[in-house]
N, C-alpha and C positions, 0 to 999 in steps of 0.2 A: 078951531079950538085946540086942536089934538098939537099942533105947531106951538101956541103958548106955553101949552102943559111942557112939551119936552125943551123950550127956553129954560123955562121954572129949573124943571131940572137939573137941565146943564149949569146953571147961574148956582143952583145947590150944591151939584156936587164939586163943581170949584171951589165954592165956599168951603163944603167940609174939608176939601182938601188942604187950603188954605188955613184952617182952625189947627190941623193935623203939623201943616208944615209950621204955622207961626211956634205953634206948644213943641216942638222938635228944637228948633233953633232958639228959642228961647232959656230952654232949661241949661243952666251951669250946674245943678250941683248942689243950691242952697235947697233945702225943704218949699221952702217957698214957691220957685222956681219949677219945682218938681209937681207940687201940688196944681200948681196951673197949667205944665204942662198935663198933666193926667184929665181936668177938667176940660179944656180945650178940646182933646183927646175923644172923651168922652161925647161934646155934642158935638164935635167932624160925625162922631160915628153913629149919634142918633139923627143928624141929617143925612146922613148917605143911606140906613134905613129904611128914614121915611120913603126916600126919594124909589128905593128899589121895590116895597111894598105897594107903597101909591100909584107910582107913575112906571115904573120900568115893567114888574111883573104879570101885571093885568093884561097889558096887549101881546105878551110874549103867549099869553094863553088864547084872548079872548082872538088876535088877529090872525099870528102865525105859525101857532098849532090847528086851530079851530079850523081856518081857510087857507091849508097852503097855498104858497106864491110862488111864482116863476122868481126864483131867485139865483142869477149866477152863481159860479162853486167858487168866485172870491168872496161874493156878497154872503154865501152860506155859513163859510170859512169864516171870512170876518167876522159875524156876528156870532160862530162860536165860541172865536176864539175870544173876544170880548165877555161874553156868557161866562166862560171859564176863569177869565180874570176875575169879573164881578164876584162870582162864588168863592174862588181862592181870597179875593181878599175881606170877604166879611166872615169866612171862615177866621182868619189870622186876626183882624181885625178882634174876634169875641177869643180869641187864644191872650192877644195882649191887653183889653179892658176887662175881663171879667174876671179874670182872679183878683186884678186890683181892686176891684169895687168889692169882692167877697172878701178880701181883709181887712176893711175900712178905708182904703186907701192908703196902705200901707206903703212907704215909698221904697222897701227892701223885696214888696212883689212886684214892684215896678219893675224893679232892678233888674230882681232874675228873670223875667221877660226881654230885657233888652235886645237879646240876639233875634228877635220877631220884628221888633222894632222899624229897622230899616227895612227888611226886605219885604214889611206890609207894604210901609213908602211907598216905595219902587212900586208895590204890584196896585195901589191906590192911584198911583199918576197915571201908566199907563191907561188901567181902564178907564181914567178922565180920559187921557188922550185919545183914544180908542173913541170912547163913548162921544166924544165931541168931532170927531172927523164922521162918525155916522152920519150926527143930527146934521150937522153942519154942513158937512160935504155932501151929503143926500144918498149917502150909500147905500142906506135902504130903504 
């Protein structure tokens, strides 16, 4: 069961990532444009949430704090270094949606956000990347 669960997941946070990237490439410029990408925006980042509340957080406590494990210093490494993504990027992640949502979706606090913009990107792919060589590759 616990191998479905973090399929789900991984198949999630692709997705969010994918919502994030399509609403990125998407925006020119018009209002319109801009509105969907903030929307799109918006549920990438109430998927990737879900997915760190529901499925990522609970075993970080209930397996590998609770019962430490023989874990290699790349395998410990890796997965802090992943840790550190995940938090850097839902930290950035509520830097660039929550002011938008608190001025209505104003597309001029969009704006002044922008320079957040990419470098969530950036730190949103990696820890897909990261997160998918885990599940995937069996690294822990």
């Amino acid at each position: 069961m616990s191998e479905l669960v973090g399929d789900i997941s991984l198949v999630a946070n692709i997705l969010s990532l994918f919502l994030v990237g399509v609403g990125v490439v998407g925006r020119r410029g018009s209002k319109k444009d801009l509105m969907r990408h903030g929307y799109l925006s918006i549920l990438g980042f109430a998927i990737k949430l879900t997915t760190v509340f529901a499925v990522m957080i609970p075993p970080l406590f209930s397996e590998f704090l609770a019962e430490p494990q023989e874990f290699s210093l790349f395998q410990t490494s890796f997965l802090g270094f992943k840790i550190a993504l995940g938090i850097a990027g839902t930290i950035m992640g509520f830097i660039c949606i929550v002011p938008w949502l608190l001025h209505r979706c104003d597309e001029s606090s969009c704006l002044r956000l922008k320079r957040w913009m990419w470098p969530t990107l950036a730190v949103w792919t990696l820890s897909v990347i990261l997160g998918s060589a885990i599940h995937l590759g069996g690294i822990m």
